[in-house]
N, C-alpha and C positions, 0 to 999 in steps of 0.2 A: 928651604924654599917653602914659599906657602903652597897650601894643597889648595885643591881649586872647589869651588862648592858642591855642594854636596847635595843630588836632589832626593826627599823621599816625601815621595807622592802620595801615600797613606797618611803623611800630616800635613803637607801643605795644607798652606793658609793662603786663602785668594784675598789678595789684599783688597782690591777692588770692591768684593762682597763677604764680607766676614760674618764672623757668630755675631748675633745681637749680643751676646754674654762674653764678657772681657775671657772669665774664668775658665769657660770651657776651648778657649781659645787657649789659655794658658794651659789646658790641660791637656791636648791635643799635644803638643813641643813636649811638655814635660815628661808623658807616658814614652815620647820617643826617643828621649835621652836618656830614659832609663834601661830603652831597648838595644840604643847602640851598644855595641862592646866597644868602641871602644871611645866612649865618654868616660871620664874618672869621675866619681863624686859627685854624679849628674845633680844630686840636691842642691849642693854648695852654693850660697849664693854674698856677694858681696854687701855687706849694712853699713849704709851712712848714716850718721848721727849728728846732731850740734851738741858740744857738752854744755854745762849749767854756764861757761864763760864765755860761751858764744863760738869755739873753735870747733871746728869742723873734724871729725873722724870717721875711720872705716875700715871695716877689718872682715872678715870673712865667716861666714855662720850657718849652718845646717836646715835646708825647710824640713820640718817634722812632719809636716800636713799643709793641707789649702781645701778649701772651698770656697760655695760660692760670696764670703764672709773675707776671705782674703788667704795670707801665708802666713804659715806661724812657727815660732823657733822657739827655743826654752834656753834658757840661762838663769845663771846668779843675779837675780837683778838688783843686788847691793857689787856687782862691777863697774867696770866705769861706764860701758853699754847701760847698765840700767840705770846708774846714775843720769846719763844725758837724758834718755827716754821718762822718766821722772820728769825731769827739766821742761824736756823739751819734746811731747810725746807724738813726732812725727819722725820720719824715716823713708829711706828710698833703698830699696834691694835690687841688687841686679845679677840676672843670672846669664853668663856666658859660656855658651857650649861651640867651643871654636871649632870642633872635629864636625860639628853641622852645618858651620858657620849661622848660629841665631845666638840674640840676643832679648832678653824681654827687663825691661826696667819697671819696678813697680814703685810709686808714690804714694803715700798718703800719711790719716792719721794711723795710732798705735792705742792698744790697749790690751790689758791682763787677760787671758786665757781662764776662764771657771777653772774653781780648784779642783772640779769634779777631771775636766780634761789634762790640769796641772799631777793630779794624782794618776791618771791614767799612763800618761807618759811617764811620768817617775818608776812608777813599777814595772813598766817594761825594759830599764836600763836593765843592762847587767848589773849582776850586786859589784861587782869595782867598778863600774862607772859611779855607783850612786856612793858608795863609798870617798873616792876620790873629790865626789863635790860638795860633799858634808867636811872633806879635812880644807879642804883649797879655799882661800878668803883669795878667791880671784880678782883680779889687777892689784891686789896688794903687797907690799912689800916681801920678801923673805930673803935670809942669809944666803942659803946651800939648801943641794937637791936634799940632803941630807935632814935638812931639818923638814923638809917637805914631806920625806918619805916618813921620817919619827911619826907626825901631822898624821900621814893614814894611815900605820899601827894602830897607833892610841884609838882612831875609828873603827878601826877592826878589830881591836880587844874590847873595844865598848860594845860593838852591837855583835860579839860573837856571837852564834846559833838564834839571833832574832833576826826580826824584818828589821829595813832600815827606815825611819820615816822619812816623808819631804820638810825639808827646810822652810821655815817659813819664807824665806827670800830668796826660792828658789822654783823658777816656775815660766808658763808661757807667754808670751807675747802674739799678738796678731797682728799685721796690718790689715788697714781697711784701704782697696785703693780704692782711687781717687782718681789717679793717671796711671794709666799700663801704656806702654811703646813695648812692640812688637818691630823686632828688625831681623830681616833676613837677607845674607849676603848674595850677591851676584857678582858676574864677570866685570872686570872694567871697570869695578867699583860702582853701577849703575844699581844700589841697595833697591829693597822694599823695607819702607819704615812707615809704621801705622799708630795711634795714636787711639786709645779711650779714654773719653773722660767723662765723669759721672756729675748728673746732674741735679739739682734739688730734691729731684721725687723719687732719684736712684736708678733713674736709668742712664745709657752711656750711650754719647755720639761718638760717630769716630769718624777720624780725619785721617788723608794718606799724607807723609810728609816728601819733602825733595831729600834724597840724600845727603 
């Protein structure tokens, strides 16, 4: 059975009269997903892509950070993720946190994270995290786990008792939005759906939608 909404009043969002700033709206929901207990993985957010052939993908991926600059995530970006983004460098992420009932959809363009913040995040993995993405040629083919695991050996007897560095094809992305939708669920289906969009000089109008 669905559970019924959920009100929490230290984040609501007045649709009606919202933040002039998309972000801190976004940051408002996001500090409280991370407060619920029982949100899983409150980062996780879903990333649509076009590949270089025009086909449409979307898989699920980690926010690292936001500001007022946009959301940003790190990956291999010789994947097939990075490959589209190359291609094709725009994207739309949407984060669902159903136990709040909200959703926020972000659009825009895409672009490289500084290597200075590319290195910052790197060093904070754990050493097998960063391990694992030094042996892994992600969306690429392989036999067996087998030959996978052989893959981080050989990384691990390579960088024994050193640092591991970043890959050169290994690194952040940010979006810049463009379009954020703000949805918050109610009774009856009777939603609040809100809308920013950013204009020439960088600032954002926003519109309420009909559910």
């Amino acid at each position: 059975m669905k559970h019924p909404p959920i009100e929490h009043p230290a984040s609501a969002l007045n649709f009606d009269h919202p933040p002039q700033a998309p972000m801190e709206a976004f940051a408002r929901w996001y500090e409280a997903a991370h407060e619920a207990t029982t949100v899983p993985n409150p980062n996780a957010m879903s990333l649509a892509t076009i590949d270089p052939d025009g086909k449409p993908s979307v898989r699920v991926v980690l926010c690292r950070g936001f500001d007022a600059r946009g959301v940003v995530f790190y990956t291999n970006r010789d994947s097939r993720k990075g490959e589209a983004l190359r291609a094709h460098p725009r994207a739309c992420v949407n984060f669902h946190w159903d136990q709040l009932d909200r959703q926020i959809r972000i659009e825009g363009s895409v672009a490289h994270t500084t290597e200075a913040e590319s290195d910052g995040y790197w060093n904070s993995r754990p050493r097998e995290n960063r391990v694992n993405a030094c042996a892994s040629q992600q969306s690429r083919p392989i036999g067996t786990r087998a030959a996978l695991e052989a893959a981080v050996q050989e990384f691990e007897t390579r960088f024994a008792g050193q640092d591991i560095p970043r890959p050169s094809h290994w690194g952040g992305f940010r979006i810049a939005p463009e379009r954020i939708e703000f949805w918050q669920g109610h009774k009856h289906r009777l939603h609040d759906r809100m809308i920013y969009l950013r204009q020439d000089d960088g600032s954002y109008v926003t519109t309420r939608l009909c559910p």
